[in-house]
N, C-alpha and C positions, 0 to 999 in steps of 0.2 A: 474479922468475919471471913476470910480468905479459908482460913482453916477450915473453915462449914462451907463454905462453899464447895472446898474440894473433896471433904468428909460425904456430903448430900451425892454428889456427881457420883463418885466412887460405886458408892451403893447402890444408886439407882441405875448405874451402869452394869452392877453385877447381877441384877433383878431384871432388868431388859435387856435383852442383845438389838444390837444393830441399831440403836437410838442413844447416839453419841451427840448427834445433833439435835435432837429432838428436849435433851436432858437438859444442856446446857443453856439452849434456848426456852426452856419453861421456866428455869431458877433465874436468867437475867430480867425476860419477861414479870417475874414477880416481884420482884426488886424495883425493878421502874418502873412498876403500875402500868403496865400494858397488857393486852388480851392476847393468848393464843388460841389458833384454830389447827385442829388435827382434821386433815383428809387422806380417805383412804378405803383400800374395800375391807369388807366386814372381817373379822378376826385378824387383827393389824394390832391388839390391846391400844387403840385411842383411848378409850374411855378407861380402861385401868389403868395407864399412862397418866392420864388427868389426873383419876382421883386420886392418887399415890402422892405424884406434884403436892395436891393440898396438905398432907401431912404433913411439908416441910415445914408449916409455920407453926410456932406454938402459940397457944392462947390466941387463937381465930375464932370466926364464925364460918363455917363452910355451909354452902347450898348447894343440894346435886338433884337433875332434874331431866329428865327423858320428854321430851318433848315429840306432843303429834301436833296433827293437823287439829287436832280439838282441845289442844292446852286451852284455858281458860287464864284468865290473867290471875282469878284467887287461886291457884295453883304456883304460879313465879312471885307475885307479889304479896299471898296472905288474904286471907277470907275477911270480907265485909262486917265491920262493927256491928253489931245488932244494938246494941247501948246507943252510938253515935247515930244509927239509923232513925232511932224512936224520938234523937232529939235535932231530926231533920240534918244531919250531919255526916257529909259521904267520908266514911276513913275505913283504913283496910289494918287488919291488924298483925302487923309486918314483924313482929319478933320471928324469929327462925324461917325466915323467908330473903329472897334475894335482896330486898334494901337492906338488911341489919349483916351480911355478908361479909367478912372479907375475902374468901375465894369463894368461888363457884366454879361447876364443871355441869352445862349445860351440852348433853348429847343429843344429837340432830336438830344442831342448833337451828337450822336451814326449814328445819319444819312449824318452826315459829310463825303464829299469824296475823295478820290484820291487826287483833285485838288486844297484844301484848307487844308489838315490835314498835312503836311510837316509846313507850315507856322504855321500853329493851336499849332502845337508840341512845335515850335519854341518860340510864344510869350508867353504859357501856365509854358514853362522849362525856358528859360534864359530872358523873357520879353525885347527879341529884335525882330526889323520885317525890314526884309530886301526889302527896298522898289528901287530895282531895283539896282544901284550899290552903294546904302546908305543903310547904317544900322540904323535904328530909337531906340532908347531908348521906350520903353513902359509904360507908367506910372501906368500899369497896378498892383491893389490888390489882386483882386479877380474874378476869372470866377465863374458862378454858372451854372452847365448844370442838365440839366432834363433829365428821357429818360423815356419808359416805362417799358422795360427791360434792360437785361444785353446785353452787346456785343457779337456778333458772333464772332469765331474764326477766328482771323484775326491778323495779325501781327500788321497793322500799328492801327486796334481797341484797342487793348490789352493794345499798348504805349500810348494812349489817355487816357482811362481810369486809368494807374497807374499815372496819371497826377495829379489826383482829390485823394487829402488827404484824404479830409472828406468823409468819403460815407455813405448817410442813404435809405433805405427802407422806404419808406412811406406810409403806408395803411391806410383802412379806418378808419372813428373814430368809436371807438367802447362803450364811456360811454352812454346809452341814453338823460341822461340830458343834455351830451355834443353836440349829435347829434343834439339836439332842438335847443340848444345855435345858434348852428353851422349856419340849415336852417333859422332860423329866424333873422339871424344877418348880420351884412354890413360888413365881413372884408376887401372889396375891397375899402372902404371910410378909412383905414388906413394913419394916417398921425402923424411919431413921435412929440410928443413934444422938447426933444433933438435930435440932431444929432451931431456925431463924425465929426473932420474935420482933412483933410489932414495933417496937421500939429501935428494936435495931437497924430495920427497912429502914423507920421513917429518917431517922439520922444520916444515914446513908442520902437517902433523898435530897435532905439539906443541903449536906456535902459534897453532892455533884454538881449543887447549881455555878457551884467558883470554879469547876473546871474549864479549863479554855479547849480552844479547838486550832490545833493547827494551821497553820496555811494551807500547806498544801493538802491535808484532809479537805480543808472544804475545795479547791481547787479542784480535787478529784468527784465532790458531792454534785458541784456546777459541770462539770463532763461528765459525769452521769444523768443528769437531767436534759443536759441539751442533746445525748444522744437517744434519750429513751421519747425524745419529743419530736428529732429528725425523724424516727419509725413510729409514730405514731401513735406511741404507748405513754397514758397519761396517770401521771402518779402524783396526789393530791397536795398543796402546801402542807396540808395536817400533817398526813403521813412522811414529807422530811423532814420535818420540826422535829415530829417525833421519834424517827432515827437517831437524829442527832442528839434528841436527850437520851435514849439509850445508850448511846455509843459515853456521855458523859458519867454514867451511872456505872457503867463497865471500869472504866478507867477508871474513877473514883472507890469501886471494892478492890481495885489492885494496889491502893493508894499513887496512882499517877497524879499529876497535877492538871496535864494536856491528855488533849486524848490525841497518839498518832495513827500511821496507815496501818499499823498492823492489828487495828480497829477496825478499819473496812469491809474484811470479808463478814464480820458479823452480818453485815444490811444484805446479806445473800437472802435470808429466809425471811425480808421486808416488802423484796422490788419484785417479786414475781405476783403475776396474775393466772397463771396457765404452770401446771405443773412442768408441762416441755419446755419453760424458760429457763428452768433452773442450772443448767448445766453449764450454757452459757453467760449466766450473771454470774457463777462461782467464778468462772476462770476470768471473766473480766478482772474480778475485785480483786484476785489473787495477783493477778498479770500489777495491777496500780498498787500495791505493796512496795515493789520495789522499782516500779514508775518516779524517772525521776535520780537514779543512781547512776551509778557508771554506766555512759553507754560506749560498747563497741560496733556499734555499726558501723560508725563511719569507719574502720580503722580495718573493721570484714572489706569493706569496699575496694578500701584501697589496698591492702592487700592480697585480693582475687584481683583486680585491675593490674597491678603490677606481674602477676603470673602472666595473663594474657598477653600483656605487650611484652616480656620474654619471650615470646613464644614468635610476635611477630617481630622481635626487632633481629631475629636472628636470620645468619644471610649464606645464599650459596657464595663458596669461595675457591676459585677457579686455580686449578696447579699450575698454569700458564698465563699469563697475562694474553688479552684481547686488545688489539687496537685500534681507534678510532685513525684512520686516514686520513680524515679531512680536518683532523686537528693538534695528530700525534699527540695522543692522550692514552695512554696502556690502563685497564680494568682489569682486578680478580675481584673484585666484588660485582654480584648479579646483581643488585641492589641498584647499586650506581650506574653503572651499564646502560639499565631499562630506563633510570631517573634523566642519561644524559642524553638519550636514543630519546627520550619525548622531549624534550626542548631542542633537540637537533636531529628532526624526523629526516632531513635528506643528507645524514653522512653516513658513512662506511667504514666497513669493519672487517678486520683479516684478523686469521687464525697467525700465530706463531708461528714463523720456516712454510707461513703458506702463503700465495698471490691471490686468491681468490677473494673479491670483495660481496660482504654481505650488509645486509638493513637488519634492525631488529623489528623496527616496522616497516609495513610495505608503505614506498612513498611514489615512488614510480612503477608502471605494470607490471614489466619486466624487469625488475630487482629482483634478487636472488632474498631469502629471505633465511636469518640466521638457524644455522639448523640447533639442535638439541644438543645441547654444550655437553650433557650429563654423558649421553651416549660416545661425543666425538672424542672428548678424554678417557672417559671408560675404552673405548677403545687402544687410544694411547699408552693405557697403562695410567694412566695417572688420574684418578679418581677424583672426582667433588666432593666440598665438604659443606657439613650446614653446621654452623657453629657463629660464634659472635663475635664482632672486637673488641682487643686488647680494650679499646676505651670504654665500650658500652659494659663488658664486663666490667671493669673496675666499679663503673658506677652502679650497675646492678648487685651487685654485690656489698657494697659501700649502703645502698638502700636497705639491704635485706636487714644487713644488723643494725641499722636504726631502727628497723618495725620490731625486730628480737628484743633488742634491750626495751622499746615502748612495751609492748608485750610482757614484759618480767614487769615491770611497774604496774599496769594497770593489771595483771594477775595480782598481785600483792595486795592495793588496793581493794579486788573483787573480794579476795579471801578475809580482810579483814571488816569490810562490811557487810560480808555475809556472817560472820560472825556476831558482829554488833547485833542483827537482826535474830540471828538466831536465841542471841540472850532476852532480847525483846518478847520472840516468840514464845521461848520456855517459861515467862514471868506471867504469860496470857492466855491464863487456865479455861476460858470461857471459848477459845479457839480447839477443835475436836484436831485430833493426830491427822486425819485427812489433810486439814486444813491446812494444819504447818507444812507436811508433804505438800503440798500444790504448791505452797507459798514459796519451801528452799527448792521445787523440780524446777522453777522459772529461772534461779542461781545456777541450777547443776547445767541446763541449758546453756546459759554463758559460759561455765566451765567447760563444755562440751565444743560449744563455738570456738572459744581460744582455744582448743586441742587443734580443731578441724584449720586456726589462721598458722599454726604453728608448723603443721605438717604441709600447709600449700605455700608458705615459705622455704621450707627446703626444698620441695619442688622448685621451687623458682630460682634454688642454688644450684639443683642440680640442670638445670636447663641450661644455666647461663656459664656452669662448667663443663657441659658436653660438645662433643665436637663425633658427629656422626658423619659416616663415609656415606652419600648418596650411590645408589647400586643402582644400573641404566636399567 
């Protein structure tokens, strides 16, 4: 079935522009027996989108039906027995009407009322239709509705709409070449080469109940739910159940056994309720793909920490030595100097070939207070330097190429599990080119980041091998 599936997509991608998503998500929707809902403003082809959908199946029953505010129910469900009437018997006579169905493509679906939405609920949730004191079985897949907006607040709207799994927005086309494609083309002369058949759905059906589900997929399912409930947005048990058997039914036309994360971004066009959600659920679901692999933060961390402390462990260094008097203790390091002037605030300090005793802090009023070292050797002829020691060097250095060589390993690693996924991605036809791009720009970001750890470790070589002349 793989092969029609991608046979169907193909064409119906070359018949509508800009509905990559839109394609994909109506042919998985039919397959799992779930409902989509197109929104969007008028001339967006929803409705020739739907109907086209239904030809994918062969040896169906389709029902297509425009609904207003004065739909009547013998209109969706079939006009009143007149035979069963006379022998006091309420039935509706449902041949080529929406119980005997297996697609339907119900436009302005939102315009449904009162009189038909009890029943609507009925066949949409448990595909039973209660045809007076019989209960009918519904052989129903797939409903496809259109609307132009969203629903009004309304009770029994709300239940309708959580009805419809799949939900897309459908706006204008916006490539120009596509726009040309678009007016100059016949996609209303659509007719598949292959179609799926009843039979073959239902096997499939069968076949996805043995697929299992990841660990960490449902780990990610449970972090999505407790995040979309910390914000206050509530997404029904029904509707994760029934993700997850899509996501099962997916896997299982790919022949998978498990269904993994690069299954997740699917549930993008499940978990929105507002069209301005969607941008933000894609990059989530994309971001948890490869949630859970190598991570280098900590490794970002530490190696920007370590540039930093280069930076401070590096020390003026005096061409002359300083002496402490009160303990005959000679300094070129300004480091240590300050470090032994604050635990020994009342001793003193002469220049080299001078008698002059200074503080480097003041401890008494009238202390002299060390002047500007930079200046008094600049003067001298003999300049300060900022640079580091022998020892700290060695060991900064000594660090650098242990983060280099960690660095070559966990690149290695990166590149070969972006591979692994990539092969994953390629096998996961039901995922649009978008999708894979979101999915590998998360990787090329890592790749981007170990560029960015690479070059602030030679920074850090080069700091810890420079040695600058301080100018007074």
């Amino acid at each position: 079935m793989t092969s029609k599936f991608l046979t169907l997509g193909n064409e119906l991608n070359r018949s509508f522009k800009e509905r990559e998503d839109e394609i994909a998500g109506s042919l998985l929707a039919m397959i799992s027996g779930e409902h989509v809902l197109f929104i969007g403003p008028p001339g967006t082809a929803k409705s020739m989108l739907a109907r086209e959908m239904c030809k994918c199946i062969e040896g169906g029953n389709f029902f297509y039906y425009l609904l207003t505010r004065f739909t009547t129910p013998d209109e969706i469900f079939g006009p009143l027995s007149l035979s069963s009437l006379q022998a006091d018997i309420f039935s509706r006579k449902v041949d080529g009407y929406l119980p005997t169905a297996n697609v339907s493509f119900l436009d302005e679906i939102f315009k449904a009322n009162s009189s038909i939405l009890n029943s609507l609920l009925t066949i949409l949730n448990e595909r039973k239709y209660h045809n007076g004191s019989e209960i009918l079985d519904v052989p129903l897949f797939s409903v496809f509705g259109a609307s132009n907006e969203l629903p009004e607040e309304n009770e029994s709207l709300e239940a309708l709409y959580d009805r419809f799994l799949f939900r897309y927005y459908v706006g204008y086309v916006q490539d120009e070449t596509n726009f040309v494609e678009l007016i100059m083309g016949h996609a209303e002369d659509f007719s598949p080469s292959v179609r799926l058949t009843i039979d073959e759905i239902t096997d499939l059906q069968r076949g996805a109940v043995n697929v299992s589900i990841d660990d960490d997929v449902l780990e990610s399912v449970v972090a999505l739910r407790r995040e979309f409930r910390s914000n206050g947005v509530t997404v029904s048990d029904r509707r994760w159940k029934k993700m997850l058997w899509v996501l099962r039914v997916a896997s299982c036309s790919l022949g998978r056994k498990s269904v993994d994360k690069t299954m997740l971004p699917l549930l993008q066009h499940m978990l929105w309720n507002r069209p301005e959600e969607r941008t933000t659920i894609r990059k989530n679901l994309q971001a948890m793909v490869i949630s859970g692999g190598i991570n280098i933060e900590r490794e970002q961390k530490d190696i920007k920490d370590l540039r930093a402390s280069a930076v401070m462990v590096k020390d003026f260094i005096l061409p002359k030595e300083v002496i402490c008097t009160s303990c005959q203790v000679p300094f070129v390091s300004w480091k240590r100097l300050q470090e032994h002037a604050m635990d020994h605030s009342d001793h003193m300090y002469r220049f080299p070939d001078g008698d002059e005793l200074y503080q480097v802090w003041r401890y008494k009023v009238h202390s002299r207070l060390l002047p500007n070292l930079v200046e008094v050797f600049g003067k001298m002829g003999h300049p300060v330097r900022l640079t580091m020691s022998e020892g700290d060097r060695e060991l900064y250095l000594g660090d650098i190429g242990d983060f280099e060589d960690e660095l070559g390993v966990l690149s290695a690693d990166l590149e070969e599990e972006r591979a692994a996924l990539l092969r994953s991605l390629d096998s996961n036809h039901w995922l649009t080119p978008g999708d894979r791009e979101g999915i590998l720009a998360q990787y090329d970001v890592k790749m981007a980041t170990m560029s960015e750890m690479r070059r602030s470790l030679q920074e850090t070589r080069t700091i810890a091998l420079s040695e600058d002349v301080v100018e007074p």
